[in-house]
C-alpha positions in Angstrom: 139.6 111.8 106.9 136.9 110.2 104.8 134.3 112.7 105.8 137.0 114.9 104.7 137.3 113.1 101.1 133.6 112.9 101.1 133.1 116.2 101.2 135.7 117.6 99.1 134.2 114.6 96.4 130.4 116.4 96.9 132.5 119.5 96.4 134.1 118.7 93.4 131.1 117.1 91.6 128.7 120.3 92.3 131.1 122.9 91.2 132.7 120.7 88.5 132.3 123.6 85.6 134.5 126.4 87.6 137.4 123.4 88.6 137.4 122.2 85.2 137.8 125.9 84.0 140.8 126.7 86.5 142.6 124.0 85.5 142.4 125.6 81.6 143.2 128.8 83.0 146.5 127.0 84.4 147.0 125.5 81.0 146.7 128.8 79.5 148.8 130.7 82.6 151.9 128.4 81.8 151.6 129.5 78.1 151.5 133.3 78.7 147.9 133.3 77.0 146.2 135.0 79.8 146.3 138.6 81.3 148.2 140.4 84.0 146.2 139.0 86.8 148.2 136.6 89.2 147.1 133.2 89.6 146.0 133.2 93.0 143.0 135.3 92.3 141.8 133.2 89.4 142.0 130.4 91.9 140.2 132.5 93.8 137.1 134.0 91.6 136.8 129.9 90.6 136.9 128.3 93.9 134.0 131.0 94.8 132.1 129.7 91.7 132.0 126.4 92.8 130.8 127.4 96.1 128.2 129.2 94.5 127.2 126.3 92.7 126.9 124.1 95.8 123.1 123.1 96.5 123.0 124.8 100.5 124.5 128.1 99.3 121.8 128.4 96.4 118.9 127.7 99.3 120.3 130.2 101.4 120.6 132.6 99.0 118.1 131.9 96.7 118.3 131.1 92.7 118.2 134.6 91.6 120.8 136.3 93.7 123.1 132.7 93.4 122.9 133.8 89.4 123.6 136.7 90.0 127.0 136.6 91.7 128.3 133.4 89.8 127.5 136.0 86.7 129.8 138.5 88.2 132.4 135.8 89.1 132.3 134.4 85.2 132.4 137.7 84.0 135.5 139.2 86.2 137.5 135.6 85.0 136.9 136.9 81.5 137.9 140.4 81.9 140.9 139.2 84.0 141.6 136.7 81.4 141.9 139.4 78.8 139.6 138.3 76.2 136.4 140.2 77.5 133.4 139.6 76.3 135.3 136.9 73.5 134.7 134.2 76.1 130.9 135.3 77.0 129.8 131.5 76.1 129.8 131.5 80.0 127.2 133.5 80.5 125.0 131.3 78.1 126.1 128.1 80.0 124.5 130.3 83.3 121.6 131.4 81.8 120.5 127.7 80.8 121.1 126.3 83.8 119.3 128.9 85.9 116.6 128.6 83.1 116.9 124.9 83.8 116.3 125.1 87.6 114.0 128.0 88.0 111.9 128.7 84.8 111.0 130.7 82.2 110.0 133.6 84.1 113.6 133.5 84.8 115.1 134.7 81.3 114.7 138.1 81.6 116.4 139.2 85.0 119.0 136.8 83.9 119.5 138.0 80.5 119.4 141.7 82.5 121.9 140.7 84.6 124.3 139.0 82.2 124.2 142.4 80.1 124.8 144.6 83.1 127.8 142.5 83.5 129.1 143.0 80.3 128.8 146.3 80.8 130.4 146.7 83.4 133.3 144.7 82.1 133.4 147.0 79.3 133.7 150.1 81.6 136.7 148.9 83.2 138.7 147.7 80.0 138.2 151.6 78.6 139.0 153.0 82.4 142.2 151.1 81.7 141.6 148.9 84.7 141.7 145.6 83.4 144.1 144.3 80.5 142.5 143.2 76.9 144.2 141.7 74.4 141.9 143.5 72.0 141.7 147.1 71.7 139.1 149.0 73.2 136.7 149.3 70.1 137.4 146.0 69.2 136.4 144.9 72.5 132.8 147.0 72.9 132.0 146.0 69.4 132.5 142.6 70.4 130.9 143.2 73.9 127.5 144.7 72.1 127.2 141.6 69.9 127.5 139.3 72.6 124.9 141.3 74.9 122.7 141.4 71.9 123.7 137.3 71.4 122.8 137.2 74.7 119.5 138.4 75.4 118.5 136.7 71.8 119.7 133.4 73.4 118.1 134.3 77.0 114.6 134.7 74.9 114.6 131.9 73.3 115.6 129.6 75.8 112.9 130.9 77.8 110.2 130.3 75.3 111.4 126.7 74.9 111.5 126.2 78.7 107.8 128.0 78.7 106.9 125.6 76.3 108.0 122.6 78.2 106.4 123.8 80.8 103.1 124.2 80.0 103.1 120.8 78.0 104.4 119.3 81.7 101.7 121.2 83.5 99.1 120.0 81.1 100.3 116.0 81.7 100.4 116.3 84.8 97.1 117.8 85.2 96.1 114.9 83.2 97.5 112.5 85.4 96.2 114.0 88.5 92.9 113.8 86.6 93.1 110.3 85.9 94.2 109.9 89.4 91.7 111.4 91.4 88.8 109.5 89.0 90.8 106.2 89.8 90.7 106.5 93.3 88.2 108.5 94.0 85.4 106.8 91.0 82.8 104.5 91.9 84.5 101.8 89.3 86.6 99.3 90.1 89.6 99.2 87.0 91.5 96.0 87.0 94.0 95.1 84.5 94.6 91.2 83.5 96.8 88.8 80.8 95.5 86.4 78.5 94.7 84.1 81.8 92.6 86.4 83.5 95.6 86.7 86.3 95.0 90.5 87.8 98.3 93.0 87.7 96.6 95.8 89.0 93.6 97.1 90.7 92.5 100.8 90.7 92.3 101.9 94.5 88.1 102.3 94.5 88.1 98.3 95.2 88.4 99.0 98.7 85.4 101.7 98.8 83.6 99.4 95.9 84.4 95.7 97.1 85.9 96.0 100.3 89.6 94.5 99.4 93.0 96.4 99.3 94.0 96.3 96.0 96.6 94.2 96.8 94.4 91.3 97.9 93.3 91.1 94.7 96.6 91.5 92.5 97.8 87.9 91.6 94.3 86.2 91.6 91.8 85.5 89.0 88.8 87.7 88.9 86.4 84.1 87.9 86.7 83.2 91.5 84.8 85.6 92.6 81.7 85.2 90.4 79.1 83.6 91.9 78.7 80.1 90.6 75.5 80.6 88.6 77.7 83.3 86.8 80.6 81.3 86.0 79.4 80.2 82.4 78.3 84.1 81.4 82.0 85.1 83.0 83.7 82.5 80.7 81.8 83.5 77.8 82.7 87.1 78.0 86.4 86.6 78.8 86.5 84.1 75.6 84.5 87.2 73.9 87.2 89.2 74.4 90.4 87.2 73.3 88.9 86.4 70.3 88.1 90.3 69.8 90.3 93.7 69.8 90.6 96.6 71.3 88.1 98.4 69.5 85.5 96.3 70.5 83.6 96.3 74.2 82.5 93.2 75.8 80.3 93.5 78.7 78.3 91.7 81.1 76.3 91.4 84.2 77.5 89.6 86.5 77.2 88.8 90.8 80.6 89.4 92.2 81.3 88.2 96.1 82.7 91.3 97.5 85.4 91.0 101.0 82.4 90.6 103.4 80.4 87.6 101.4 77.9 89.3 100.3 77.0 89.2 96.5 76.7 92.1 94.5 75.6 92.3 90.9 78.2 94.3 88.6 78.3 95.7 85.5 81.6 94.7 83.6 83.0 96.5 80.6 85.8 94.8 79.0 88.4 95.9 76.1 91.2 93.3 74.8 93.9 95.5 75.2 97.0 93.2 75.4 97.9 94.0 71.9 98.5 97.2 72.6 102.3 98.2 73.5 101.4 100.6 76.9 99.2 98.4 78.3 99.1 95.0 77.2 96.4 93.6 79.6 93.2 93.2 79.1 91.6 96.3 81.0 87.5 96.3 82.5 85.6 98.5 84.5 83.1 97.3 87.1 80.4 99.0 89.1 78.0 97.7 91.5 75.1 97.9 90.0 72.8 96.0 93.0 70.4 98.5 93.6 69.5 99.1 90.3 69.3 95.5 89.4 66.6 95.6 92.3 64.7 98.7 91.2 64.7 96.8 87.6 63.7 93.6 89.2 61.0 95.0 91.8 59.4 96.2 88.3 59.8 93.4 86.5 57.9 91.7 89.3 55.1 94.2 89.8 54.6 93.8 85.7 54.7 90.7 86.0 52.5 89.9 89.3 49.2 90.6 90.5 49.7 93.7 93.4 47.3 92.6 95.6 48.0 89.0 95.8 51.3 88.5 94.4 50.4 85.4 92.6 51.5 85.7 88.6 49.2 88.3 86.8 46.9 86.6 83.9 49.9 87.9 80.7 52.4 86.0 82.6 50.0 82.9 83.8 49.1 82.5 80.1 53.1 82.7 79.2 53.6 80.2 81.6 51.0 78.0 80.4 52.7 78.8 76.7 56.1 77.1 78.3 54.3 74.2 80.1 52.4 73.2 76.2 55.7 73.6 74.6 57.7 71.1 77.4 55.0 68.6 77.4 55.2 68.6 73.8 58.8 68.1 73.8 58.5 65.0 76.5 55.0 64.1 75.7 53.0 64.4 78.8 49.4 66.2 79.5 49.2 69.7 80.5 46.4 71.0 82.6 44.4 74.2 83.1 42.5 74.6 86.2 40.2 78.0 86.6 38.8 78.8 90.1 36.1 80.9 90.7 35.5 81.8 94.0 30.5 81.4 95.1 29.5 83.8 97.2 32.3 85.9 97.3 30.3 89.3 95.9 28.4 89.3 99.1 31.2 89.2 101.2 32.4 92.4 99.9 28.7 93.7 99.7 28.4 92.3 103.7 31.7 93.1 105.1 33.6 95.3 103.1 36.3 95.4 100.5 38.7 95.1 102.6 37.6 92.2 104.1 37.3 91.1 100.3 40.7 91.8 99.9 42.1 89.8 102.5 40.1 86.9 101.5 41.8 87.1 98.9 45.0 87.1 99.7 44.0 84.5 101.9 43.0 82.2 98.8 46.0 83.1 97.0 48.2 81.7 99.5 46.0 78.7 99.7 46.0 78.1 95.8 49.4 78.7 95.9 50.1 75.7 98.7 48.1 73.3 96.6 50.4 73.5 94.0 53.9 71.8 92.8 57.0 74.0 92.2 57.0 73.3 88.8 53.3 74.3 89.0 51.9 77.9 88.2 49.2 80.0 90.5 48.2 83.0 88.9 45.2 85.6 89.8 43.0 86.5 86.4 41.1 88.9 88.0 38.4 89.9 90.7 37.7 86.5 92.3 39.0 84.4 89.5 42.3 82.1 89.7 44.0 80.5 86.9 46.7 77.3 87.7 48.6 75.3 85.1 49.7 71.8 86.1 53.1 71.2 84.1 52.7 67.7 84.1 49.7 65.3 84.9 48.8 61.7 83.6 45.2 62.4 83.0 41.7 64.0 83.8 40.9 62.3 87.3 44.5 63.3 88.4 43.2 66.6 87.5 40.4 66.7 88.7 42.1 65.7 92.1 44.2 68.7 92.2 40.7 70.3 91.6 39.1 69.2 94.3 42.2 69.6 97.0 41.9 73.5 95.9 38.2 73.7 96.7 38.6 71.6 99.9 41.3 74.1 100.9 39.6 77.1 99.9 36.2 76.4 102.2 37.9 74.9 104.5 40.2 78.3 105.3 37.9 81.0 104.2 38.4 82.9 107.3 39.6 86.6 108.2 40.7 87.7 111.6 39.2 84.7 112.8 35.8 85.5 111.1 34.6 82.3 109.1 33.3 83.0 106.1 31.1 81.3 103.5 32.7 80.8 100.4 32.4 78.2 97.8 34.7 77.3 94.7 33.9 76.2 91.0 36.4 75.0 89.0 36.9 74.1 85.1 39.8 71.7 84.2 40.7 71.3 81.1 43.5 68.8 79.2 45.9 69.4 76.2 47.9 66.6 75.2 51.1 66.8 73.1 50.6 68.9 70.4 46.5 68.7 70.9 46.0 72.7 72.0 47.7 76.1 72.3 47.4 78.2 75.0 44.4 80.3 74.3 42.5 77.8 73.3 43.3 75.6 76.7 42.0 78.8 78.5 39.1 79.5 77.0 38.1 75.6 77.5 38.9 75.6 81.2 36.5 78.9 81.6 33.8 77.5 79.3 34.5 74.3 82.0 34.3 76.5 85.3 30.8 78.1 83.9 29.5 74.4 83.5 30.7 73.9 87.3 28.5 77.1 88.7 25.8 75.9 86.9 25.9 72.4 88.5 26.2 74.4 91.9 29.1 75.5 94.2 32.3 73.7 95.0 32.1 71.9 91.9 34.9 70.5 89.0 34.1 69.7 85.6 36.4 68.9 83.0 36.2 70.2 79.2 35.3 66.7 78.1 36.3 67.4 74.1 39.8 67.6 74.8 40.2 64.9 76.7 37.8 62.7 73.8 40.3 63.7 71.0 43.3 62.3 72.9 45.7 60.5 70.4 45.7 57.9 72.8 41.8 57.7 73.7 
């Protein structure tokens, strides 16, 4: 019984245009205000329209051909009714909700249809088979009006639904776009409110980072910058409150992606909680690693002798710039050492340049392990070395440093097991506080390391002017 009332519900609320219009015709019946036609066969031609309108019967049959008979059924009702093509406003409800469910293409077999009908009605008032309660040219006047009323309305419904449905075709090409470049793009989007608290992640985080989206809804993106980064992260997300959304932040940044690793990424950030369809702040991120690599394998090799890898003589001399400028700021001595390596032309002359070269490399790894960390080892050029001690108390101190390097240097001037005689001269010279710039501290050390040759190999000698003008001497 309930599948029973169920059904008869479902019934009722699909066809609810031809019950509502039998019960009229019932109103109308009990007045005398309808035509000769017994009852039974308007309940009938009604009951089949509701059917028609039932969602399985318009699969079976199709859209078209569903239209197409509830047309006829609407049409017969009028005919029968005795008012004709008077009460034609059904065919207009028909053709917008076919329009409605099938397109625009639709209009025209409809309107085609819906005038065939009329016609047809019309036929059979003038054969005398049906009753009118107008007379016959009364009722084809009224009949070409309503065709004509028809069509006109068929038209330009289906220019509106055309309309409506190219503008729905271009969003959702739009979003399909934006789709398919949100899941399928190389950037990560993430949305976030004014406490950095992520509401949504585009779906690339899993190809880009390595979590479901959803692993990273809820949290706050600063906890996964790496902890050098966490003062540049909190800089740009106070950039951006205090900013719009017509302005871009951005930043570069290491982010820790699902399997620990870090990755540097580019961040571009827009304050966009002002704004009444988004109101979160919105940023795009890309992983920018391995051009931060090709950027810093250049920076290094501008910035670093090729052969050696120790610092290069520009960024030696910058270094030296930094060291003058701390131990002016703390007051402390800086020092300059230059090495020049005795006896290394007829090595290469002997054995080869690359034998030479791997001396070299040799020395530079030498130099480099007689030095500090806040020390600086640099190669000047051919078989000259340059090293700045940040911070020393005075000459002899230097000149111990000096003589640990050419200890080192003789005492592992060897290739492939091949001992080699090489010597060392160096020049040290001192600036004190505010006593020397940078050029002038090199050119003192070199005119220091020419008085060493000249005393004979493995030899130091300090730039003795510099260290007479001291404040404190």
């Amino acid at each position: 019984m309930q599948t029973f009332v169920a059904r008869a519900t479902q019934f009722a609320r699909n066809g609810m245009e031809p019950i509502l219009a039998l019960v009229a015709i019932v109103i109308l019946h009990g007045f005398g205000l309808v035509g000769g036609a017994p009852l039974w066969a308007f309940v009938l031609l009604q009951l089949g329209w509701a059917a028609l309108q039932q969602p399985w019967v318009r699969q079976r049959s199709g859209e078209d051909r569903s239209i197409g008979l509830q047309l006829v059924v609407a049409t017969c009702t009028m005919y029968l009714l005795g008012w004709g093509a008077l009460l034609a406003v059904a065919h207009v409800y028909l053709l917008t909700v076919h329009l409605r469910r099938t397109g625009a293409q639709a209009w025209k077999p409809a309107a085609t249809a819906s005038v065939l009908s009329l016609v047809a009605g019309q036929v059979a008032v003038s054969a005398g088979l049906v009753h009118s309660n107008l007379d016959v040219t009364q009722s084809n006047a009224l009949a070409l009006l309503v065709a004509i009323a028809a069509v006109a309305t068929a038209r330009t419904l289906g220019q509106f639904v055309a309309q409506r449905e190219r503008a729905e075709a271009g969003a959702q090409l739009s979003e399909d776009r934006f789709r398919a470049l949100v899941r399928d793009g190389s950037e990560v989007i993430t949305m976030s409110d004014a406490e950095g608290n992520v509401s949504w992640v585009s779906p690339a985080a899993a190809v880009v980072m390595g979590y479901k989206p959803e692993e990273l809804r809820g949290r706050v993106m600063n906890g996964l910058f790496h902890p050098e980064d966490e003062v540049a992260s909190m800089e740009l997300f106070t950039r951006l409150l205090a900013s719009d959304s017509t302005v871009e932040h951005s930043a570069e940044l290491r982010v820790r992606h699902a399997n620990g690793s870090w990755h540097w990424h580019e961040i571009i950030s827009r304050n966009m909680l002002a704004h009444p369809a988004v109101h979160a702040i919105v940023s795009h991120q890309r992983d920018i690693t391995e051009r931060r690599a090709v950027q810093d394998r250049i920076a290094y090799a501008a910035s670093h002798d090729s052969l050696t890898g120790l610092a290069n003589g520009p960024t030696l001399k910058r270094d030296l710039e930094r060291a003058l400028a701390q131990g002016t700021r703390y007051q402390h001595p800086v020092a300059m050492l230059f090495c020049d390596l005795d006896g290394f032309k007829s090595v290469n002359d002997t054995y080869g340049h690359d034998v030479g070269d791997r001396l070299l490399q040799t020395i530079s790894t030498v130099i480099k392990n007689m030095t500090r960390d806040t020390d600086s080892a640099g190669r000047l050029g051919g078989d000259e070395f340059g090293v700045v001690l940040t911070r020393v108390r005075n000459s002899e101190e230097a000149l111990s440093v000096a003589q640990r390097v050419i200890d080192a240097i003789t005492g592992n001037a060897s290739v492939a097991g091949l001992k080699l005689e090489i010597g060392c001269s160096v020049g040290v010279a001192l600036a004190y506080p505010g006593g020397s710039d940078a050029k002038t501290l090199m050119r003192h050390a070199d005119a220091a390391m020419y008085r060493s040759k000249r005393r004979g190999r493995n030899n130091s000698t300090v730039y003795v002017e510099e260290e007479v003008s001291a404040p404190w001497s």
